[in-house]
C-alpha positions as CSV (number, residue, x, y, z in Angstrom):
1,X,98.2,75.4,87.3
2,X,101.6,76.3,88.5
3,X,103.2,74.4,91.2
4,X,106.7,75.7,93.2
5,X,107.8,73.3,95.2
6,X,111.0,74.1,97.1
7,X,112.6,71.6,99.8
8,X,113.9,74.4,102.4
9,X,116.3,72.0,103.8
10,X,118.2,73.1,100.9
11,X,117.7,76.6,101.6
12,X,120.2,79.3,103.4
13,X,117.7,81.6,104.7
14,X,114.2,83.0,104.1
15,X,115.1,85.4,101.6
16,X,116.4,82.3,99.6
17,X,113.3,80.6,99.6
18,X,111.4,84.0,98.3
19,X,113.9,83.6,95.5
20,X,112.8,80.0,94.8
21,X,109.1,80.9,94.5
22,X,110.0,83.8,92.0
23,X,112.3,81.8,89.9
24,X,109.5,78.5,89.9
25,X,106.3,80.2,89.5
26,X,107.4,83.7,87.9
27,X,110.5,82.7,85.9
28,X,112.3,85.3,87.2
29,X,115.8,84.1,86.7
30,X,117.6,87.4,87.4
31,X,117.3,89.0,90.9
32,X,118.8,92.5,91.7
33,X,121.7,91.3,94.4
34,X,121.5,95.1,96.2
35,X,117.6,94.3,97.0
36,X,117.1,95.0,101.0
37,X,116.0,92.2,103.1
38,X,112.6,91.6,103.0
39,X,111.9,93.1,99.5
40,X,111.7,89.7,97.9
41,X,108.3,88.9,100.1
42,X,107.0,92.2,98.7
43,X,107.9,91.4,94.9
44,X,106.0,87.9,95.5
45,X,103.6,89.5,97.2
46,X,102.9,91.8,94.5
47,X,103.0,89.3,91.9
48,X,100.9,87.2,93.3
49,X,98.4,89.9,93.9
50,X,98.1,91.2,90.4
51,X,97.2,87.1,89.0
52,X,94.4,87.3,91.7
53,X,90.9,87.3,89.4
54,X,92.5,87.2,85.9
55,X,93.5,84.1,83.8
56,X,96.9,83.6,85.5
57,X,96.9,79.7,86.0
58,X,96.2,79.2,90.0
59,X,99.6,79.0,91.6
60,X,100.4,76.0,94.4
61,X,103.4,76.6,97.0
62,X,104.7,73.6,98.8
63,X,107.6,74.2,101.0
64,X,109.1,71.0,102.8
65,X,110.8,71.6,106.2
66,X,110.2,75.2,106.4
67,X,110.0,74.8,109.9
68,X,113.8,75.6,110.4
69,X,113.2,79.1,109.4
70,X,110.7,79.5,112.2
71,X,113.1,81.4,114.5
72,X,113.2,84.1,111.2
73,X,109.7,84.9,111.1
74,X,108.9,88.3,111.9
75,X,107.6,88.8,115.4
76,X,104.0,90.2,115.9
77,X,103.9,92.5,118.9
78,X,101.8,91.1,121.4
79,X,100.0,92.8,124.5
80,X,102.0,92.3,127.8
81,X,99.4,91.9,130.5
82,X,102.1,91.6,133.0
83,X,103.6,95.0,132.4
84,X,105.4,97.0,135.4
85,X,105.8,100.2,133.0
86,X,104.4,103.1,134.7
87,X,104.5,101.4,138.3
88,X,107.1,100.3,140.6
89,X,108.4,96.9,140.5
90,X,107.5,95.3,144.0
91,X,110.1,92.5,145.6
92,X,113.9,92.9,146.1
């Protein structure tokens, strides 16, 4: 069993604490600096995708006070009921 735990309090932004969970759970001590935003997430992704259902010890994530990121999460489109496209706006 691998365990990554990574106090986020610590951490600059989301893309740092990708970097944490490489560097704890894959050893990956070298990270290509001209990487676009968001292509960490898909390296762990894909690491962690490949260990799924082999003998790759099972891997435990802890992140304390992640919740200061929450303003950085990607935003899911959501359906606006209260739309006025298509149709005049009534008041004013």
């Amino acid at each position: 069993m691998k365990v990554a735990y990574l106090n986020c309090m610590s951490m600059w932004s989301t893309t740092h604490v990708y970097k944490g969970i490489l560097t704890k759970l894959f050893e990956k001590k070298q990270f290509d600096r001209r990487e676009k935003k968001g292509q960490h997430a898909d390296t762990l992704n894909k690491l962690l995708a490949e260990g799924k259902g082999n003998s790759e010890p099972t891997k435990i994530i802890i992140l304390d006070e992640i919740d200061q990121f929450i303003n950085e999460l990607p935003k899911k489109p959501t359906p606006n009921t209260n739309s006025t496209r298509g149709r005049k706006a009534s008041g004013t």
